[in-house]
Structure formats: C-alpha cells, structure tokens
C-alpha positions as CSV (number, residue, x, y, z in Angstrom):
1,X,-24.9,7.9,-17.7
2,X,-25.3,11.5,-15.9
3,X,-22.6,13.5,-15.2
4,X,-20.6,13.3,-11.9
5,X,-21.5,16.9,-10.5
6,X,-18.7,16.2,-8.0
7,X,-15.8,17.3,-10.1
8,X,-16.4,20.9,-10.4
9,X,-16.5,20.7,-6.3
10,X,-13.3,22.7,-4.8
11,X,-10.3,20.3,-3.4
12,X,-9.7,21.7,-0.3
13,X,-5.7,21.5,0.9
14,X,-5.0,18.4,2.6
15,X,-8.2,16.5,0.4
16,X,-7.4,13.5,-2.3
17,X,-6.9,15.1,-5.5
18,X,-5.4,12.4,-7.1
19,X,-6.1,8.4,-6.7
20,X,-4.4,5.4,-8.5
21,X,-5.9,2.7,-7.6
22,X,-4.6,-1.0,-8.8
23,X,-2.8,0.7,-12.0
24,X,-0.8,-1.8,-14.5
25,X,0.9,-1.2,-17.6
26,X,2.2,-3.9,-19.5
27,X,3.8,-3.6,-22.8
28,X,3.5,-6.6,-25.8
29,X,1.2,-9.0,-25.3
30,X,1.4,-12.8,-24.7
31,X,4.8,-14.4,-23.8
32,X,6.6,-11.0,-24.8
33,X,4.6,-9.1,-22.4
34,X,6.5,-6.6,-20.4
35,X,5.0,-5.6,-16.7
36,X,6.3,-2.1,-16.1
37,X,3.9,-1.0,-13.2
38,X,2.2,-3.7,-11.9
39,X,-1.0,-3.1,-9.7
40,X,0.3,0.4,-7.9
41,X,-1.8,2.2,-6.0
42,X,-1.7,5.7,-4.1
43,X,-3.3,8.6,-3.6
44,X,-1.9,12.5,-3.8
45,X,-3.5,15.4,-1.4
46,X,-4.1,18.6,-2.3
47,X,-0.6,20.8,-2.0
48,X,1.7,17.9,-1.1
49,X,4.5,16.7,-2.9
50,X,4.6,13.3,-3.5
51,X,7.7,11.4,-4.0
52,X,8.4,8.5,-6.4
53,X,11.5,7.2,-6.1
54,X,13.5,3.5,-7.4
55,X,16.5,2.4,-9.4
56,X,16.5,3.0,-12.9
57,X,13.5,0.6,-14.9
58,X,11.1,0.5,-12.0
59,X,8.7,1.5,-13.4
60,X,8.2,5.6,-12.0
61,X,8.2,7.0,-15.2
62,X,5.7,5.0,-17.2
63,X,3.0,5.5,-14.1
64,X,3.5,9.1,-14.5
65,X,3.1,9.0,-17.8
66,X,0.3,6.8,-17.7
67,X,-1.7,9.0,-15.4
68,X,-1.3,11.4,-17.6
69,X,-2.6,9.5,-20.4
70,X,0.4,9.4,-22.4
71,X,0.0,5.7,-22.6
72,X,-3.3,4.0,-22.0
73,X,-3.0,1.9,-19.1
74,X,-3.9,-2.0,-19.1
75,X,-6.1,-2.1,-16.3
76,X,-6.8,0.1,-12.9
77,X,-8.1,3.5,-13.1
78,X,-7.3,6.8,-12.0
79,X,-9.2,9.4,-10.3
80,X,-8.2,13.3,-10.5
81,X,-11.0,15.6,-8.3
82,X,-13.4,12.6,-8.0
83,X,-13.5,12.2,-11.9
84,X,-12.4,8.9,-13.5
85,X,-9.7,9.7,-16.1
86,X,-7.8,6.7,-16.6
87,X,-9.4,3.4,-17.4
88,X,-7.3,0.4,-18.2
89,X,-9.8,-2.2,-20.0
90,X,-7.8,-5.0,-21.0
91,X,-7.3,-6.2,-17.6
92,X,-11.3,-6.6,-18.0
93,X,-10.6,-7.8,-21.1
94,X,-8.0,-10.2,-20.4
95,X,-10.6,-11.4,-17.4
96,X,-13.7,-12.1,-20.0
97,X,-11.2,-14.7,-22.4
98,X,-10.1,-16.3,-19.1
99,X,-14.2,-17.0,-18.2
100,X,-14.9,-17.7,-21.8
101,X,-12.4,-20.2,-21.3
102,X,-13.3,-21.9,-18.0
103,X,-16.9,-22.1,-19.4
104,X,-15.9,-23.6,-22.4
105,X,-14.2,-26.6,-20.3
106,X,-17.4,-26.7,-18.1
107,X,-20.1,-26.7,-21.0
108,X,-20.2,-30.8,-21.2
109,X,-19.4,-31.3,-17.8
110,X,-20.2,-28.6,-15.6
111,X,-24.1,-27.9,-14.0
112,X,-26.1,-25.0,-15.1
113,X,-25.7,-23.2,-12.1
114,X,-22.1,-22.8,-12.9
115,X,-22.8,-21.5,-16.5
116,X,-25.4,-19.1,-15.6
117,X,-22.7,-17.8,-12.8
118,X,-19.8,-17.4,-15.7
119,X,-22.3,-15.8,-17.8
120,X,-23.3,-13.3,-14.8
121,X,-19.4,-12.4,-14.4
122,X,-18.8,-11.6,-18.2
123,X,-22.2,-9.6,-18.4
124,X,-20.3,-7.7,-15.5
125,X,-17.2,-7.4,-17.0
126,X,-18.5,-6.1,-20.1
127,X,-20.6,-3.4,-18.0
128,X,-17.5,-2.5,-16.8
129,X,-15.7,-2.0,-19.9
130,X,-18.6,-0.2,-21.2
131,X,-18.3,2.7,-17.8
132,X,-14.6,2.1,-18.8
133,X,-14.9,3.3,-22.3
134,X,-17.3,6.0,-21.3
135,X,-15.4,7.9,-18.6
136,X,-12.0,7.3,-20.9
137,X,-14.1,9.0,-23.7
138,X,-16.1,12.1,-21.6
139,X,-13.2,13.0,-19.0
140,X,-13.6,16.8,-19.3
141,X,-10.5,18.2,-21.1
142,X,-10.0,21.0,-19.3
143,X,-10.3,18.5,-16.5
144,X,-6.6,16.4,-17.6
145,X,-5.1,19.8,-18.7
146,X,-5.0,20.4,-14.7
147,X,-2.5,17.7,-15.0
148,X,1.0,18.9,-16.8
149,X,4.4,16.9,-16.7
150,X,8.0,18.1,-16.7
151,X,9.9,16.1,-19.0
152,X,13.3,14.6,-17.8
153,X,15.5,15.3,-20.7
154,X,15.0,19.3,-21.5
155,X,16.8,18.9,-24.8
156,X,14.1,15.9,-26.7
157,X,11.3,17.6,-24.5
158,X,11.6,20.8,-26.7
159,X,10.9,21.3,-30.3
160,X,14.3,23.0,-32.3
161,X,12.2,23.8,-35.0
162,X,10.0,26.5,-32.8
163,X,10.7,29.1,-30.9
164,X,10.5,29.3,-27.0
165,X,7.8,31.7,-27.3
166,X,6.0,29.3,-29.7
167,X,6.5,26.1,-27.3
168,X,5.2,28.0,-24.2
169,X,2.5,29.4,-25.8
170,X,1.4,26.3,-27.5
171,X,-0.8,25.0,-24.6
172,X,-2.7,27.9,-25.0
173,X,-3.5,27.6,-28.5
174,X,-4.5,24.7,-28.6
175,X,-7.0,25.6,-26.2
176,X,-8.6,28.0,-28.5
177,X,-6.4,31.0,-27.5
178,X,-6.0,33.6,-30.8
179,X,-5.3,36.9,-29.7
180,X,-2.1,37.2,-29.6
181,X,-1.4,40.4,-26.8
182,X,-3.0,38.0,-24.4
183,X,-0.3,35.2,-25.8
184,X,2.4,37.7,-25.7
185,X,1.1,38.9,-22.1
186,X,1.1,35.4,-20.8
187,X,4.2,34.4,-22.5
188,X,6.4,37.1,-20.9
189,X,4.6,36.5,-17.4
190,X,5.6,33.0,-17.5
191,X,9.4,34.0,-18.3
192,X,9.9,36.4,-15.6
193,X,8.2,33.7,-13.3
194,X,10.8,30.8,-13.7
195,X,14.0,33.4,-14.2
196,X,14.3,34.0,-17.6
197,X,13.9,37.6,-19.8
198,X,11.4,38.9,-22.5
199,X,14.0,38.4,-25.0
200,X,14.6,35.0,-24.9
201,X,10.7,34.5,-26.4
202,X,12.1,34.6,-29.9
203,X,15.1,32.4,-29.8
204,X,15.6,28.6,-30.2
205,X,16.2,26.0,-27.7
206,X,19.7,25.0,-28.7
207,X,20.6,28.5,-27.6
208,X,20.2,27.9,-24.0
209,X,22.3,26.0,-21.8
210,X,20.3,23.1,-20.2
211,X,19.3,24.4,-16.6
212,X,17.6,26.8,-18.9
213,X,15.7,24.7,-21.3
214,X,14.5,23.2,-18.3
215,X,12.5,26.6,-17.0
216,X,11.4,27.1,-20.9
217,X,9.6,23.0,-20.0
218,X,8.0,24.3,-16.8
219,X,6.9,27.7,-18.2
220,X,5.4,25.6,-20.7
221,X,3.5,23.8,-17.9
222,X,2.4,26.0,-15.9
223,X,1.5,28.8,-18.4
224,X,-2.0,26.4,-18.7
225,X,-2.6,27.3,-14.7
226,X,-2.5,23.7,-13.8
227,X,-3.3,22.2,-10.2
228,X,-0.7,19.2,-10.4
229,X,2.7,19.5,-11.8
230,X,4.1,15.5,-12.6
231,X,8.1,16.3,-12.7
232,X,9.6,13.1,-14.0
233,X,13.0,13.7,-12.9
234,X,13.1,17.2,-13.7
235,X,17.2,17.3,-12.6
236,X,18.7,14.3,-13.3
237,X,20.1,15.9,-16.5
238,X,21.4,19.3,-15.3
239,X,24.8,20.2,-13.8
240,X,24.9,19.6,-9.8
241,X,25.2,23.4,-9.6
242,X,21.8,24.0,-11.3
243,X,20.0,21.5,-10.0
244,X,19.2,23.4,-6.5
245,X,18.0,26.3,-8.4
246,X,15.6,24.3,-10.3
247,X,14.3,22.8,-6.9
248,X,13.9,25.9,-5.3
249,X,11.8,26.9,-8.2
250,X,9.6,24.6,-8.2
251,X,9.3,24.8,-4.5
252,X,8.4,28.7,-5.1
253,X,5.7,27.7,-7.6
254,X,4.6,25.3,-5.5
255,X,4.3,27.5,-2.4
256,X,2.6,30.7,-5.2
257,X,0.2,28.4,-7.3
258,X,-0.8,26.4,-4.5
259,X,1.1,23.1,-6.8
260,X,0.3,19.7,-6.2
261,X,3.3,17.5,-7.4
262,X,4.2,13.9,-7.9
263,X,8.2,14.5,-7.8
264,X,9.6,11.5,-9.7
265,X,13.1,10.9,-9.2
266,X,16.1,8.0,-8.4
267,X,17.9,11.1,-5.6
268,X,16.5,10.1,-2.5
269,X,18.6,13.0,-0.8
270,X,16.6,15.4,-3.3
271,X,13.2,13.8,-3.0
272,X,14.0,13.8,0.9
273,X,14.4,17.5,0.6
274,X,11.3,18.2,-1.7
275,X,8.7,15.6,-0.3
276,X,6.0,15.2,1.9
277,X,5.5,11.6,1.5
278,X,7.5,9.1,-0.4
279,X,6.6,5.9,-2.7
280,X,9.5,3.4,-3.1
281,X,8.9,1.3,-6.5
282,X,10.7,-1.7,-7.4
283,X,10.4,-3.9,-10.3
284,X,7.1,-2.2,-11.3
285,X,5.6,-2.9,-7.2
286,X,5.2,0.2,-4.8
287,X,7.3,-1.6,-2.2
288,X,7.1,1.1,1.0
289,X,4.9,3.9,1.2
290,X,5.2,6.9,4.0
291,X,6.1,10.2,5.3
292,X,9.7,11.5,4.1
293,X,10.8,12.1,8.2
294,X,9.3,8.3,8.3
295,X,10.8,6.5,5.3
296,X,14.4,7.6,7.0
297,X,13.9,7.3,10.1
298,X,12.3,3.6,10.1
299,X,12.5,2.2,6.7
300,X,11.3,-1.3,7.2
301,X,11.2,-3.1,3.2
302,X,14.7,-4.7,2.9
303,X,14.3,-3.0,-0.5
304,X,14.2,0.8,0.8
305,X,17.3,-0.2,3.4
306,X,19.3,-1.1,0.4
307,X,18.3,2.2,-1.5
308,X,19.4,4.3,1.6
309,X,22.1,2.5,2.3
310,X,23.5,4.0,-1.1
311,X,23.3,7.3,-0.8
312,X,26.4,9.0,-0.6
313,X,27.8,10.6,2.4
314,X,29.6,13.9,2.4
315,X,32.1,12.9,5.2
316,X,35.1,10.8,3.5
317,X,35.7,9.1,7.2
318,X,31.8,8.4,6.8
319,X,31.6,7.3,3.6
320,X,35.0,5.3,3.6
321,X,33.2,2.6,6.0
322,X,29.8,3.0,5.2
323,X,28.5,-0.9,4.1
324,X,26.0,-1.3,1.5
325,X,23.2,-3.5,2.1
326,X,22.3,-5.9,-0.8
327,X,19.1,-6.9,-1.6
328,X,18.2,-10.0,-3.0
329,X,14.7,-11.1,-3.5
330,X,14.9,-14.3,-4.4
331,X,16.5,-14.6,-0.3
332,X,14.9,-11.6,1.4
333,X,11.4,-12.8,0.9
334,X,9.3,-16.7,0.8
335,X,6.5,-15.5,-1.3
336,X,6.3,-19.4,-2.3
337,X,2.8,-20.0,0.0
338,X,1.4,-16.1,0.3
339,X,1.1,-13.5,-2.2
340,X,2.3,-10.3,-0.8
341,X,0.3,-7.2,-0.5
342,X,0.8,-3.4,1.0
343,X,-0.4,-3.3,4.2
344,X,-0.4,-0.8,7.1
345,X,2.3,-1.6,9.7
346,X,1.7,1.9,11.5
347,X,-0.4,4.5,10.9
348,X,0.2,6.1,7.3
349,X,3.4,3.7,6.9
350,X,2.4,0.8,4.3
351,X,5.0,-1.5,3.1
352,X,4.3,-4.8,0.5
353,X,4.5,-7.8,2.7
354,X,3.3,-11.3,3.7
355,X,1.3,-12.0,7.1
356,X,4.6,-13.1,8.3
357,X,6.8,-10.1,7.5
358,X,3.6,-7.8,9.2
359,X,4.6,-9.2,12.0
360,X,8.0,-8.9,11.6
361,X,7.5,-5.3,10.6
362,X,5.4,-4.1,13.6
363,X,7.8,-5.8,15.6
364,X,10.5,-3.6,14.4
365,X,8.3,-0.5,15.0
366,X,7.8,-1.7,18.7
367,X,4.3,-2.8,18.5
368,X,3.0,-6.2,19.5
C-alpha cells in the first residue's frame, strides 16, 4: 500500500481540511450498547469555525474526541488533509458476523450463487478492515498533532502535580524537543500570546483562578503549531465575565495562526457569535446543518426551533412572554415507513428528514 502523496499538499482557505464521514461511537457491546454518535457526518474548511451545538448527552463531545482519536470509533472514518486518520472497524466487523450468519441459514437451503455472493462480501469486508487497520496504524504523527483539543473543565484538564511551564511545554517533548532555551523560548512566547506573564511558568495550576487555567490549556495547544483547534466547550465552566475574553482569544488566534476550529458548545448565542457554520446534534444524529446567519434566520428541524426557542432574551418584557416550543419526537416525526436521512433542502442547508418532511421543508423555504 504506497503512500497517499496528497497529504503533504497545502489546504488552501476555503478547501476541506477535515471530513467525517458516517462516524458512530457506541459504547458496551450487545444489549448494553450505548449509541453516542450515531452515523454523523460533516466536513470542516480551511479557516472556518465550525459550530457543534445540542443539549447536554448528544453526543458533541465524544465526536470530538473521537476525531481526535481519544476513543477509537466503531465504524466511519475520518479524513484530516486527504489522509485517513480515523477508522472505525467494528462496524465492518459487526457486518462480517451478520453474513456469516445469513450464510449459515442458507448453507442447506440456499443455491451456490448465493454462497459464493456472501463469500464475495466478507472477502470485501475483511479487505476493508485490512486498509482500516493500515491507515489507523501509518497516519503520520505529526499529521494528528495538527489536531489539538481544548478541554472543557480547565481544573481535571491540567496536571497539579506539574508546573505550568512543564504542561505547556510537554507537547514539545514528547516530540523529541531537548534543548531547553528553545523550550523556555517557546514557553514564554506562548504565555504572552494568550495573556499571561513569564512568571507564572513556574507555578501550579491551583494557583490560578479558572479563566486562567483555561489560557495555560490553549497555550498548551497551540504551542505544537497546530492547524485545527477542537474547543469542547472551552467556557462553559468560567465566570460570565471571562468567558468574552476567552472568545475573543481564540478569535485573535484564529484570525493570527490562520486556526481552523470545531467550537463545541450547548450556548447557541456564543456559537452564533463565533461560527461560520453550525451542526445541531441530537440524541447522537446531526439533526440540521448550515450557515450561522441561516440556522437563525430559517431553522427548519422542529429540534433546532425548540433549541432557539430557549435562549434567553435580555428584554424582561421579551422574555416574560417568550413561549418555548417543545419537541417531542415520538409526535414531531412518522419515521414508522421511511428511515430519515440529511438531505439538502437549499443550497448548503441540510436537515435529517423523510421524503415527506423534504417537502415540507422546501415548502417552508418557498421553493416548490
């Protein structure tokens, strides 16, 4: 198997540097088995944010972290630069046991025809599994360090035994780095860049307060000169009053380092703010996926009405009357004949739907 030449190719802004394509992650295995993310699929361009956003349990986190290889997915796969980095093989797996199965039933009954086809679909599968295992295994390390999360909760994210010069620094040694000016040198550039002064390198992380444990994280991240910055709720755990500063930041970093960023968050008013283009997520589906001017202006998944219909208003007269809309499922959708699937109801605006809420959809958006 050569080596795709393609990744060391420049992304140009605007270009697909990341693709998820049919990703699932399910946790425990038979009855007990848990679908967090269930056959999502997106792609993020080159200097975009990208906005992920859903109630609590949806599933936002664990495809962040699974693109970043903190969990190995079940099935899909993952592209970052044209390079396959993700590969979830149970799903192929899971498919193989399923023929084994049906041929098992067939082998009395069934004609040869229909044994030699099984057998043709599992020699596939396995060839799959086999590229699967192969891309997992080769996927340039220096290629996934381009990748670098923000963790949500800047107190678990950060070591108390080391110091904050030790825990931005330790990217860099694990990458080989051992002169220590150039780790000094980098560690101090990396402070003055998200606020903070040279003399907080040798103190501990319980000394800072927690808008400032947050900028030790994203020195930490992008002290390994990464392209894409995943911030899984990066502010959901700071005061209101920091949280705008830690925004701005990472809208300064994105606009100096020429950032890429999936923004991961439940604050549609603060992923309205940051994003290009918003993902809504619920129950482990990407429900509605579009521009942020878009997603507000029309949202069309009954899901995404309720979610917006709960933001809070700063008007008291506003807010006193403002109705919530419920969503309910189980009577918002008949998915009893048609599975639903994300589909595009205008250009760049895809929401998950049957045939007959397409229609419905377009309607709404004034086509015919």
């Amino acid at each position: 198997m050569s080596e795709d030449k393609s990744i060391n190719s420049k992304v140009e802004k605007g270009d697909v540097l990341l693709r998820v394509e049919n990703l699932s992650m399910h946790f425990g295995k038979g009855a007990g088995k848990k679908k967090a993310v269930d056959d999502v699929s997106f792609d993020v361009k080159k200097g975009e944010v990208f906005g992920l956003v859903g109630e609590s349990g949806c599933g936002k986190t664990t495809t962040g972290r699974t693109i970043i290889r903190l969990y190995d997915a079940t099935s899909g796969n993952v592209y970052f630069k044209g390079q396959r980095i993700v590969a979830g093989m149970q799903g192929y797996k899971d498919k193989i046991q399923e023929l084994k199965a049906q041929r098992k039933a067939l082998a009395s009954a069934g004609s040869s025809a229909q044994l030699s086809e099984i057998d043709d679909r599992i020699n596939a599968l396995r060839e799959e599994i086999k590229k699967a295992k192969y891309d997992h295994k080769h996927a340039k390390r220096d290629l996934v360090t381009k990748i670098q999360m923000i963790y949500q909760d800047p107190v678990a994210s950060l070591d108390p035994r080391m110091t904050v010069r030790e825990i931005i620094a330790e990217g860099l040694v694990i990458q080989g780095e051992r002169n220590k000016k150039v780790i000094e040198q980098k560690v101090y550039e990396m402070l003055d860049t998200v606020g903070l002064v040279h003399e907080h390198a040798d103190r501990y992380p319980h000394e800072f307060s927690g808008g400032q444990r947050q900028r030790i994280g994203i020195a930490r991240s992008i002290i390994m000169q990464p392209e894409m910055i995943i911030a899984d709720e990066p502010i959901s755990a700071l005061d209101v009053s920091i949280r705008a500063q830690v925004i701005n930041l990472l809208n300064d970093l994105r606009n100096s380092m020429g950032l890429t960023v999936l923004f991961i968050a439940h604050d549609l008013s603060v992923v309205k703010y940051i994003s290009d283009r918003i993902g809504v997520m619920y129950y482990g589906n990407l429900v509605e996926l579009t521009t942020s001017d878009e997603l507000f202006a029309h949202p069309l998944h009954p899901y995404t009405k309720s979610l917006l219909s709960a933001i809070p208003l700063p008007d008291p007269e506003t807010e006193k009357n403002r109705e919530r809309i419920r969503y309910n499922p189980l009577t918002d959708h008949e998915y009893s004949e048609e599975t639903p699937a994300l589909r595009e109801i205008a250009p760049g605006h895809f929401v998950r739907c049957t045939s007959k809420e397409y229609t419905k959809y377009r309607a709404e958006l004034g086509y015919k």
